[in-house]
C-alpha positions as a printed NumPy array, in Angstrom:
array([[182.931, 136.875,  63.326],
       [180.483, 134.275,  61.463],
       [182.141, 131.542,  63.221],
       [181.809, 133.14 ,  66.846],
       [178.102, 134.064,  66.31 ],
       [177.609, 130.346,  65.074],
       [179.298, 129.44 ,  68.201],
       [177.258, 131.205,  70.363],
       [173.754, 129.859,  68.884],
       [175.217, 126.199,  69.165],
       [175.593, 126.486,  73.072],
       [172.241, 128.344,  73.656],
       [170.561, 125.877,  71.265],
       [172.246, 123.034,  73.733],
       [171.225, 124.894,  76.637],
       [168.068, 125.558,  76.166],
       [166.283, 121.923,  77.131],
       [168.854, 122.339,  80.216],
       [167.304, 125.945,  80.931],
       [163.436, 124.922,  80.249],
       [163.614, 121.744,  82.543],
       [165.18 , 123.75 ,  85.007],
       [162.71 , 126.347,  85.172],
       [160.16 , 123.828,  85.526],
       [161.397, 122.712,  88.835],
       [159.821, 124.277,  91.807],
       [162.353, 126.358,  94.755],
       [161.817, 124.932,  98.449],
       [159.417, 122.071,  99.458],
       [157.531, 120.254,  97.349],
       [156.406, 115.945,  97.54 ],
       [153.382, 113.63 ,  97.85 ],
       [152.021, 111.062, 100.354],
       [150.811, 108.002,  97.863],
       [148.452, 104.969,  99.725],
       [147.215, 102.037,  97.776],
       [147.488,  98.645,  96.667],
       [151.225,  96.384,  95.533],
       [151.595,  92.7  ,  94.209],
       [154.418,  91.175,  94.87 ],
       [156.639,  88.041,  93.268],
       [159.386,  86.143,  93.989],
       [159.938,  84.603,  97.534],
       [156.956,  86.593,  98.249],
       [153.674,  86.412,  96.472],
       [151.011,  88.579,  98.085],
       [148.466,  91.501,  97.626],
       [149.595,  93.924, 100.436],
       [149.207,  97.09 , 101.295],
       [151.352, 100.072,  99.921],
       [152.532, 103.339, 100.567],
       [154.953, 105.675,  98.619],
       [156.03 , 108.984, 100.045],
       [158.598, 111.715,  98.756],
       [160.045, 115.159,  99.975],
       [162.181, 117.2  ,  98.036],
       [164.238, 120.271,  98.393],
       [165.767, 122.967,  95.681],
       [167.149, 125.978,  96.221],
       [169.941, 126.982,  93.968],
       [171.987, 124.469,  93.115],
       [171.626, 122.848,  96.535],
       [168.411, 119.623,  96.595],
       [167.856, 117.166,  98.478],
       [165.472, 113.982,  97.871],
       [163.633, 111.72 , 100.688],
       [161.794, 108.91 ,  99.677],
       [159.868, 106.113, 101.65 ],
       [158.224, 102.783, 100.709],
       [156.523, 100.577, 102.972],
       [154.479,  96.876, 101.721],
       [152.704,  94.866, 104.402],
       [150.18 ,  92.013, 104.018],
       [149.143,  89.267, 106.14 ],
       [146.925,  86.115, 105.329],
       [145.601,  84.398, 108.124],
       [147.692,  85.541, 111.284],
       [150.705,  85.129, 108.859],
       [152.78 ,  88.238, 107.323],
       [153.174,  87.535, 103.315],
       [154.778,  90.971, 102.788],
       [156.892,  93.364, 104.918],
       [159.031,  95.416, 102.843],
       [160.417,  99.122, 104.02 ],
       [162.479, 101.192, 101.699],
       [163.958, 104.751, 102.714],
       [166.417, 107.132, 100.459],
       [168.   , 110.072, 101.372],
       [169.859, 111.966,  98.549],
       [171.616, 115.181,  98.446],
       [173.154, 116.974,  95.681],
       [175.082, 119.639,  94.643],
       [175.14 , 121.104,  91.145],
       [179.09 , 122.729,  90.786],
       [178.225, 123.2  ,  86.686],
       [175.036, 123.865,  84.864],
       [175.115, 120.235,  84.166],
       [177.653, 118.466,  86.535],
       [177.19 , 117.676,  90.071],
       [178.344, 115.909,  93.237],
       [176.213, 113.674,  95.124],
       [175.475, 111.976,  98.744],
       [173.405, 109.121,  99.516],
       [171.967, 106.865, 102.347],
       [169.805, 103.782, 101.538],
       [167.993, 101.379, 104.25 ],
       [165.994,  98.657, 102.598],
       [164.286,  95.963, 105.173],
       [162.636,  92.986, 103.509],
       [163.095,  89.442, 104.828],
       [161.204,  88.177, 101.866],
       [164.252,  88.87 ,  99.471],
       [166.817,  86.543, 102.284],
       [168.181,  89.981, 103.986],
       [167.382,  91.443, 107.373],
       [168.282,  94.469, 105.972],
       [170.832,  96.41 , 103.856],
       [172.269,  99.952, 104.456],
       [173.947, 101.915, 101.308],
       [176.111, 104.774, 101.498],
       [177.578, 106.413,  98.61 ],
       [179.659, 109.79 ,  97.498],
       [180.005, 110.348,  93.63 ],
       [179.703, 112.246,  90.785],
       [176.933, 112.54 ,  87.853],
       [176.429, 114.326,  85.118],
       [172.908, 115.479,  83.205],
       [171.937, 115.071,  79.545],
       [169.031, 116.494,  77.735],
       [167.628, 114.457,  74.753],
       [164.539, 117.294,  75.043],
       [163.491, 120.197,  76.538],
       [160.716, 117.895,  78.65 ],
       [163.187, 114.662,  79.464],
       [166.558, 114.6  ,  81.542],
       [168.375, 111.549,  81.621],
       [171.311, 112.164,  84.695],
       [173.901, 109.879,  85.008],
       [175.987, 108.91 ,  88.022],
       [178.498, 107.052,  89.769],
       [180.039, 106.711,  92.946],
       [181.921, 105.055,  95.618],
       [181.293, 104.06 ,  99.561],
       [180.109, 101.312, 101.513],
       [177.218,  98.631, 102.103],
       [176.73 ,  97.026, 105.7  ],
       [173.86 ,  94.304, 105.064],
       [172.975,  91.282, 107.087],
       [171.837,  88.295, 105.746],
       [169.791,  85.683, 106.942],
       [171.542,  83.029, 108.276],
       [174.771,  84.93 , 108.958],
       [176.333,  87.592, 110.674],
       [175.865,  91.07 , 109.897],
       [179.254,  92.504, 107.168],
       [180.66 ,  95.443, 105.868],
       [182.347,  95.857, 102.757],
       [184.041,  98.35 , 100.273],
       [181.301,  99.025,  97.096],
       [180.222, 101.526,  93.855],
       [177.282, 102.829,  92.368],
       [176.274, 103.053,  88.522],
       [173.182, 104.551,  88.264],
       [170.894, 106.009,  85.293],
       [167.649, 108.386,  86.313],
       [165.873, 108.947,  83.51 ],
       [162.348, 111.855,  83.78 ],
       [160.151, 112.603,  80.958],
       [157.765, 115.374,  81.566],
       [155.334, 113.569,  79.359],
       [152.536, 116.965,  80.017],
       [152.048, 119.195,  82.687],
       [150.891, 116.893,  85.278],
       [152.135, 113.573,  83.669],
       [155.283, 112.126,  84.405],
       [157.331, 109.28 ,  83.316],
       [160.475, 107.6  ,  84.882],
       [162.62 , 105.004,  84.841],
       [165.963, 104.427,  87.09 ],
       [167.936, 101.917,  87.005],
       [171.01 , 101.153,  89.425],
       [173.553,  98.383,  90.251],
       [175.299,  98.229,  93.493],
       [178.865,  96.307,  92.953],
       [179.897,  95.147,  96.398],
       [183.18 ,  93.48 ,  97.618],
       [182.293,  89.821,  97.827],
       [179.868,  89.874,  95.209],
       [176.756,  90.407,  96.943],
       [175.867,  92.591,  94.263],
       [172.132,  94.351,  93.684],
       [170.686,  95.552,  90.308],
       [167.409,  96.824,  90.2  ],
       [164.794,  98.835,  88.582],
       [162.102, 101.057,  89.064],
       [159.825, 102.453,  86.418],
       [157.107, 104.577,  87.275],
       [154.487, 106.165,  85.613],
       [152.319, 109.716,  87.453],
       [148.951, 110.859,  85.991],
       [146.527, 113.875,  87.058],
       [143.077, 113.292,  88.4  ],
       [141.473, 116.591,  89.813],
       [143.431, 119.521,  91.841],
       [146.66 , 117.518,  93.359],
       [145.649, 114.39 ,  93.476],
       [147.223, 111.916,  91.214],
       [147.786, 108.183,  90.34 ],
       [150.986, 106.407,  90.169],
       [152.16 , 103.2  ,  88.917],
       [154.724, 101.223,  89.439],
       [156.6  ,  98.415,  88.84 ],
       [160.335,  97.287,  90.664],
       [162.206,  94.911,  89.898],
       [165.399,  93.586,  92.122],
       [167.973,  91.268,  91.847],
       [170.23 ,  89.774,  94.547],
       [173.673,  87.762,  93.593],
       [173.917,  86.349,  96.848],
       [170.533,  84.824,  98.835],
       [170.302,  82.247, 101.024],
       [168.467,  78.76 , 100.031],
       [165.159,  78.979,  99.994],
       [164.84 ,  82.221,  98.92 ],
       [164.902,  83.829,  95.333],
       [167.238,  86.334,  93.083],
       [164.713,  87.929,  91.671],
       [161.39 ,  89.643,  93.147],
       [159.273,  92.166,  91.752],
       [156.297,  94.724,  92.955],
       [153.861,  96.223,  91.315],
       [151.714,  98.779,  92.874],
       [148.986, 101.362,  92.139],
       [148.243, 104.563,  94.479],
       [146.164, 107.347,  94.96 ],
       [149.024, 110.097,  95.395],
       [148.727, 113.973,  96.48 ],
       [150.736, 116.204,  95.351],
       [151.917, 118.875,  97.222]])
């Protein structure tokens, strides 16, 4: 009998960062439209204009996450900057802490030596709980990347996901992240990158965010460099 109750406080002391975080997530529609300033280095070095944008969907264990990024700047009649970014991801959550994933990713930027690059994946992750205000999910998965390259022809070939999305609810309004991903593709063309991110309050629903990505390509053409960066600051509303 002592061994079953003990049994039954270990899983509901486990459970219970699982149960809080959850309960902190709002059911239906919720996102924020984000305007303000990026700097970006690399094969690009400008001050442009920037723009982050999200919509997100719960309801049971059914979400679904859209995300958009657009940079532009131009010095003089010429463009320094033109980077657009959009993410579709939908999940599925089959156990309390297990689910099965979806996702579409276009990414435009001729500064980084691609005319663009389209990701689709299918995969599982999993969450973990260090405390009742972070969640760290990880996740893999397999699918496909058509990208064309400047200077050659447009290809498609076999490739996986390894991802790690890491939230800490640092208060009620503040918010930290960090998510890191590598995209192994057939070929070697391969893409690691990083995005850290960092959401304040200021009054009502309007916010500040900051942050700071950081990509690397295996495969560019001359001219043009592995690694670029961006760093931006926005005014973001919450809603």
């Amino acid at each position: 009998m002592r061994k079953i109750a003990l049994s039954i406080l270990t899983i509901s002391v486990l459970s219970t960062p699982a149960l809080a975080w959850a309960a902190s997530q709002p059911q239906g529609f919720s996102g924020n439209v984000g305007l303000g300033f990026s700097n970006s280095t690399g094969t690009s070095q400008a001050l442009s204009i920037n723009t982050e944008d999200a919509l997100n969907w719960l309801r049971g264990p059914w979400s679904n996450d859209t995300s958009f990024a657009y940079n532009y700047a131009r010095n003089s009649g010429v463009v320094s900057a033109d980077r657009l970014a959009v993410s579709n991801s939908t999940k599925y959550r089959w156990r309390k802490n297990t689910y099965a994933y979806g996702t579409l990713d276009y990414v435009r930027n001729h500064f980084d030596g691609y005319f663009y690059r389209v990701d689709e994946f299918a995969g599982i992750g999993h969450y973990l709980y260090p405390d009742e205000n972070m969640r760290l999910a990880l996740q893999a998965g397999v699918g496909a990347r058509e990208s064309h390259r400047i200077g050659y022809a447009a290809v498609i070939n076999p490739s996986a996901q390894l991802a790690a999305k890491y939230r800490w609810q640092i208060s009620k309004g503040a918010l930290l992240t960090e998510d890191l991903e590598a995209v192994l593709v057939e070929g070697g063309a391969n893409t690691y990158q990083s995005l850290l991110g960092l959401n304040t309050p200021l009054v009502g629903a309007l916010g500040m965010r900051f942050s700071f990505l950081a990509t690397y390509n295996t495969q560019v053409p001359v001219g043009y460099k592995a690694l670029n960066t961006l760093t931006a600051v926005n005014l973001v509303y919450h809603f």
